[in-house]
Biotite code that builds the C-alpha atoms (Angstrom):
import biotite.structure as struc

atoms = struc.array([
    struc.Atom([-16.080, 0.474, -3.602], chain_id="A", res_id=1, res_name="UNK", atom_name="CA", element="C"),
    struc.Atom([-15.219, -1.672, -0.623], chain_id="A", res_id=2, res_name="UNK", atom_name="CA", element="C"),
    struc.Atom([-12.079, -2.377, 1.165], chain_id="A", res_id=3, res_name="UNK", atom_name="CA", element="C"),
    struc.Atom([-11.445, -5.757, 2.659], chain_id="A", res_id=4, res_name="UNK", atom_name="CA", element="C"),
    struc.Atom([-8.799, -5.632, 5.310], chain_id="A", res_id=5, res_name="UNK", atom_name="CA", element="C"),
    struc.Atom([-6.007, -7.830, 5.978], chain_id="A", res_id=6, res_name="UNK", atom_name="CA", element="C"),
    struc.Atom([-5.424, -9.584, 9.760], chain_id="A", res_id=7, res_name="UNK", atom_name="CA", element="C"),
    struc.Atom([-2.292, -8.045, 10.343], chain_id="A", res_id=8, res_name="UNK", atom_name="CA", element="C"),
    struc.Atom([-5.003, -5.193, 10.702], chain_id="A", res_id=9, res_name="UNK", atom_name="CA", element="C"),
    struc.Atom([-6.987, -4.155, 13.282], chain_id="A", res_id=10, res_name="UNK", atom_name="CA", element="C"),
    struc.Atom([-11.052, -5.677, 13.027], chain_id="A", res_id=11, res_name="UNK", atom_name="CA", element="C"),
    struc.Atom([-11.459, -1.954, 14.794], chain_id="A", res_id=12, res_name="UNK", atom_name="CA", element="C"),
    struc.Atom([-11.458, -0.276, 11.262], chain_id="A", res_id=13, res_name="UNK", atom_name="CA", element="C"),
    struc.Atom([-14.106, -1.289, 9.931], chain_id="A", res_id=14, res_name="UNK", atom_name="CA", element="C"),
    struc.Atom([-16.104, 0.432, 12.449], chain_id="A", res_id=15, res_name="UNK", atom_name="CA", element="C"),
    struc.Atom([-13.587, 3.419, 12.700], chain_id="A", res_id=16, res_name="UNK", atom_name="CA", element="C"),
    struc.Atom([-13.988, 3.861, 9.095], chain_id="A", res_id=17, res_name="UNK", atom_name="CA", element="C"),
    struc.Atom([-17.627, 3.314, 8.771], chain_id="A", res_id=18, res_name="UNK", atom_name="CA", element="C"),
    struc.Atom([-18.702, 6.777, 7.867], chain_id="A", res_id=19, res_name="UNK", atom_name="CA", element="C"),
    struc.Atom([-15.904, 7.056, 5.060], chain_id="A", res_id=20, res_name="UNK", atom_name="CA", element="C"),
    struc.Atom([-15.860, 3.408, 3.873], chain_id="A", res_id=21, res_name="UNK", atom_name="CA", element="C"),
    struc.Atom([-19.234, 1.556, 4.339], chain_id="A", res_id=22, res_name="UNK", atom_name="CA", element="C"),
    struc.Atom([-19.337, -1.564, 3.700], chain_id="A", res_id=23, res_name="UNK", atom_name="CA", element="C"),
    struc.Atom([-15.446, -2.706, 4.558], chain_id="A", res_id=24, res_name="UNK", atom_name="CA", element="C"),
    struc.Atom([-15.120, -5.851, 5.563], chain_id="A", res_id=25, res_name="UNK", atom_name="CA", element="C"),
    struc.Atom([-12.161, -7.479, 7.797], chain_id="A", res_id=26, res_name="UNK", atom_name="CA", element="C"),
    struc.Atom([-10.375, -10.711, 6.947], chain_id="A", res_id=27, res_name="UNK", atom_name="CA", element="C"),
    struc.Atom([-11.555, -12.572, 10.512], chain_id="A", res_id=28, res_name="UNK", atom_name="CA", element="C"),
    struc.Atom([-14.914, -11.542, 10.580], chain_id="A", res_id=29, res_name="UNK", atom_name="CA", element="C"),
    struc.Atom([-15.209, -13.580, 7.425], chain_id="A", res_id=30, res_name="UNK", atom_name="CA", element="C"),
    struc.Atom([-13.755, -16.317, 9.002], chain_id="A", res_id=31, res_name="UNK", atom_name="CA", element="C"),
    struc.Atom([-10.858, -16.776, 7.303], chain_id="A", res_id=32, res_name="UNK", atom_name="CA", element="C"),
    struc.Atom([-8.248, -15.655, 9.944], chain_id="A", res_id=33, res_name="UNK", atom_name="CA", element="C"),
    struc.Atom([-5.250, -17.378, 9.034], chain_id="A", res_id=34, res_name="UNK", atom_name="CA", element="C"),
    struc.Atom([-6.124, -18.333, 5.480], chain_id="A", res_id=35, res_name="UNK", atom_name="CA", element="C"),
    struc.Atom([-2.931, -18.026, 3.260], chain_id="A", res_id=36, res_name="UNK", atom_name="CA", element="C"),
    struc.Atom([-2.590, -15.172, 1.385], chain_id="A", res_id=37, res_name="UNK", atom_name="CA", element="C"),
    struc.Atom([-3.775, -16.372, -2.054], chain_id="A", res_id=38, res_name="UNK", atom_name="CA", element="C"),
    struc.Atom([-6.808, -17.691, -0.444], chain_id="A", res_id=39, res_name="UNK", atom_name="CA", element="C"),
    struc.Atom([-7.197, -14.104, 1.200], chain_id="A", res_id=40, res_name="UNK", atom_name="CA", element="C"),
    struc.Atom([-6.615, -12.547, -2.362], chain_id="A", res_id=41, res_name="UNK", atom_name="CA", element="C"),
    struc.Atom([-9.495, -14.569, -4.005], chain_id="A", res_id=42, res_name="UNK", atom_name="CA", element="C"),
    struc.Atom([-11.796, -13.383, -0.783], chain_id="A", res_id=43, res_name="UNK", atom_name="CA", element="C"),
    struc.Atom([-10.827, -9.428, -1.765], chain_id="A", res_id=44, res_name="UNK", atom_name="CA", element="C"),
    struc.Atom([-12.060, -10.264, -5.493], chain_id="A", res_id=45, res_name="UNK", atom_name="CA", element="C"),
    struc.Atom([-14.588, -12.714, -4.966], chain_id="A", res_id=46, res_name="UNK", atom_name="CA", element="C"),
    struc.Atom([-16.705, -9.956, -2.688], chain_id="A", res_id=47, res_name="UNK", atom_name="CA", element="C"),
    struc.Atom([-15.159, -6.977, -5.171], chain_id="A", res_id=48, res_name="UNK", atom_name="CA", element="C"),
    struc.Atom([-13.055, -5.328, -2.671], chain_id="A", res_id=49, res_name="UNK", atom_name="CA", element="C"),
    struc.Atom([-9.923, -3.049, -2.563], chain_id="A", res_id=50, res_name="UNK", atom_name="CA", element="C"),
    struc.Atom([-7.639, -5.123, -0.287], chain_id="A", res_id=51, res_name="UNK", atom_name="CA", element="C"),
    struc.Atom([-5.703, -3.493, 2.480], chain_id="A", res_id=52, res_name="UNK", atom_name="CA", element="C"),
    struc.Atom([-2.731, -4.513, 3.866], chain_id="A", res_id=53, res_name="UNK", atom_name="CA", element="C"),
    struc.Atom([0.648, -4.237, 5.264], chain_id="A", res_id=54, res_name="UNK", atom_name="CA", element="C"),
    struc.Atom([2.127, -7.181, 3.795], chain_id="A", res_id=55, res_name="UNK", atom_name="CA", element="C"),
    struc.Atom([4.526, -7.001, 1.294], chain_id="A", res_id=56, res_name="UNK", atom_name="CA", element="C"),
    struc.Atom([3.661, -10.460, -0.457], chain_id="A", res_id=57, res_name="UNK", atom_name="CA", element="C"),
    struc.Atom([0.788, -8.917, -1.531], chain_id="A", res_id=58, res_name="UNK", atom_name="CA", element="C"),
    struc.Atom([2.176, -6.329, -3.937], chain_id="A", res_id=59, res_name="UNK", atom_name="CA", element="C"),
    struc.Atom([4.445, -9.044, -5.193], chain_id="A", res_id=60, res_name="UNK", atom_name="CA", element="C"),
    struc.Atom([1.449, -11.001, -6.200], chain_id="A", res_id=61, res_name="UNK", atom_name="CA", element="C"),
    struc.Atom([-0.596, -8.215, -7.381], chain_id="A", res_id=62, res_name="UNK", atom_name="CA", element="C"),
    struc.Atom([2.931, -7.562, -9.951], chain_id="A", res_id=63, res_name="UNK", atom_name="CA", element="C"),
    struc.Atom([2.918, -11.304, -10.916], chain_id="A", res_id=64, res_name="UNK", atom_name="CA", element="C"),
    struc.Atom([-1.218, -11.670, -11.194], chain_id="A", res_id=65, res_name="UNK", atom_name="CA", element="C"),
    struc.Atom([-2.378, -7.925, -11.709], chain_id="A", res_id=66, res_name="UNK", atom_name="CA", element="C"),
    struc.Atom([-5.455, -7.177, -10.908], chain_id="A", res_id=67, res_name="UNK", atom_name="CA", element="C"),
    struc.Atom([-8.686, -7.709, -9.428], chain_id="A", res_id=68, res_name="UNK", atom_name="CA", element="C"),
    struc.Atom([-8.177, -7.328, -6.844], chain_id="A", res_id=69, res_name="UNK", atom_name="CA", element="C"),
    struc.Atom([-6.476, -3.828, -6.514], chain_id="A", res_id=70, res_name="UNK", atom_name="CA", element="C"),
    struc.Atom([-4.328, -3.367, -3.382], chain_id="A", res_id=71, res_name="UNK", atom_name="CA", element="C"),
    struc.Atom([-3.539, -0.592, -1.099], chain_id="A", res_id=72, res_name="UNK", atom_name="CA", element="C"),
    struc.Atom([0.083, -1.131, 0.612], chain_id="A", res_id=73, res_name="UNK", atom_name="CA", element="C"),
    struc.Atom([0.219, -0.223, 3.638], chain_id="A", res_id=74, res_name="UNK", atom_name="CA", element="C"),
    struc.Atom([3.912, 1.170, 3.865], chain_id="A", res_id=75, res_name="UNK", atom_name="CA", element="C"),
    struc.Atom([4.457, 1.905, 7.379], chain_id="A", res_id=76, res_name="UNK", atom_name="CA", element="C"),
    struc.Atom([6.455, 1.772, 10.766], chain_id="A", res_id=77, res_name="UNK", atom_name="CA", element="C"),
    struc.Atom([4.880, 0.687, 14.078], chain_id="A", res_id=78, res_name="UNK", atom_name="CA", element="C"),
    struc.Atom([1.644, 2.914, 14.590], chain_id="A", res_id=79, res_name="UNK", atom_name="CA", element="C"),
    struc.Atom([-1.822, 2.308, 16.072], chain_id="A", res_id=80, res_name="UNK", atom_name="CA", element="C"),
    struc.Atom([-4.593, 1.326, 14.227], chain_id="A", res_id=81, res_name="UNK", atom_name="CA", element="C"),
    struc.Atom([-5.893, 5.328, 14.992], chain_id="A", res_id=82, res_name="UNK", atom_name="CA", element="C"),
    struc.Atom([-2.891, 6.271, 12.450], chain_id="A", res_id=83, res_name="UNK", atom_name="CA", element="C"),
    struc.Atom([-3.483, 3.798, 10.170], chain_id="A", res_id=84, res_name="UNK", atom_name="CA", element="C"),
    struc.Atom([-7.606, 4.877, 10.767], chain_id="A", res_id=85, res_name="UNK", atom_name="CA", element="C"),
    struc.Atom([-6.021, 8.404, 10.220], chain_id="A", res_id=86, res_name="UNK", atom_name="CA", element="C"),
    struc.Atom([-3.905, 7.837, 7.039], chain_id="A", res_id=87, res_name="UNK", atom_name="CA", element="C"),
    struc.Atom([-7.208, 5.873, 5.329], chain_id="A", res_id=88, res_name="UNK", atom_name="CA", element="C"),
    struc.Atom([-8.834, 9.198, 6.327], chain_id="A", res_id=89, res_name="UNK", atom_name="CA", element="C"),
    struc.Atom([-6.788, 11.644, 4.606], chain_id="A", res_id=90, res_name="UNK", atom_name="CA", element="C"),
    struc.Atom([-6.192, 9.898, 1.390], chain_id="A", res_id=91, res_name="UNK", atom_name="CA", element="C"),
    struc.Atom([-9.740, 8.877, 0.558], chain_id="A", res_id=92, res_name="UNK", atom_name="CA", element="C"),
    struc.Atom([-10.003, 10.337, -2.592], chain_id="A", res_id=93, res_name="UNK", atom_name="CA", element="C"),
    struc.Atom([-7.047, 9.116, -3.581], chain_id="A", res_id=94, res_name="UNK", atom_name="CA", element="C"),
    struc.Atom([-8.266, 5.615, -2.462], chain_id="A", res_id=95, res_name="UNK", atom_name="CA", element="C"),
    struc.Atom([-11.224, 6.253, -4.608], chain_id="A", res_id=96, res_name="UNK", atom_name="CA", element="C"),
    struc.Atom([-9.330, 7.249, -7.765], chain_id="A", res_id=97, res_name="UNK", atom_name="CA", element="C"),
    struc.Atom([-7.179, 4.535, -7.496], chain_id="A", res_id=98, res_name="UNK", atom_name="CA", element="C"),
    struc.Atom([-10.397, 2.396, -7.773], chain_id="A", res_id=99, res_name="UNK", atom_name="CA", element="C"),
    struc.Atom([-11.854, 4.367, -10.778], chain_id="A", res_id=100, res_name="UNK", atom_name="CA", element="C"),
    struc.Atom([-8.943, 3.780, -12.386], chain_id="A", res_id=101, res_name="UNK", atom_name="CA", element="C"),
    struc.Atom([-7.962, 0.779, -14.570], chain_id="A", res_id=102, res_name="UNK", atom_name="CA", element="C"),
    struc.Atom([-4.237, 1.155, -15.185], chain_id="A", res_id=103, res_name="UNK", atom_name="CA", element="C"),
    struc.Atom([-2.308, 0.459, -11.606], chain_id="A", res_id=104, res_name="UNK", atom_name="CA", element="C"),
    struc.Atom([-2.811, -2.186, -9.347], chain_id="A", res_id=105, res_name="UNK", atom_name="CA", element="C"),
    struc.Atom([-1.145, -0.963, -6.393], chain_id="A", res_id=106, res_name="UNK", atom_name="CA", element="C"),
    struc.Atom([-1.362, 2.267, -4.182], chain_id="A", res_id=107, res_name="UNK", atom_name="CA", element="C"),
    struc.Atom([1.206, 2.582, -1.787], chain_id="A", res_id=108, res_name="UNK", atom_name="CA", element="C"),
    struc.Atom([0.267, 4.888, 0.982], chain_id="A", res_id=109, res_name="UNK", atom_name="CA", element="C"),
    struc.Atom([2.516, 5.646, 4.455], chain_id="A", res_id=110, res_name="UNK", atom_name="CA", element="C"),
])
């Protein structure tokens, strides 16, 4: 299981999050910064990732498409990418259910 993060995220948690998420991979460093979102949605399946984000249009898609790829809202206030590092953190098993499962689409975390 990898997790492809959106830009509205920091490129900093990927290496923040090494040890508990190898392999993540960050929206810019693929170079598709400013891609439109169903362009970033095909990069999060095409590379078989769990995409992260903050953005709501993403769990409207995943609603109207379903799944791959799976997506993990996000739902939170202003906070530093250490709390968001933090949050990732704590529910990592859940993250990893969520991607054993087949039945939801969506994990809202915050």
């Amino acid at each position: 299981m990898r997790l492809l993060f959106d830009e509205q995220l920091s490129e900093a948690l990927v290496e923040m999050l090494a040890t508990v998420f190898p392999g993540a991979l960050h929206v810019r460093r693929l170079g598709r910064g400013g891609s439109p979102d169903a362009e970033v949605r095909e990069l999060a399946r095409a590379h078989e990732c769990l995409l992260v984000t903050r953005d709501a249009d993403f769990h409207r898609m995943s609603m109207l498409r379903g799944a791959p790829p799976k997506i993990v809202w996000l739902r939170l206030g202003n906070c530093t990418t250490a709390e968001i590092a933090r949050l990732l953190t704590l529910h990592a098993d859940d993250i990893r259910a969520f991607d054993a499962q087949s039945d939801a689409t969506v994990l809202e975390l915050g």
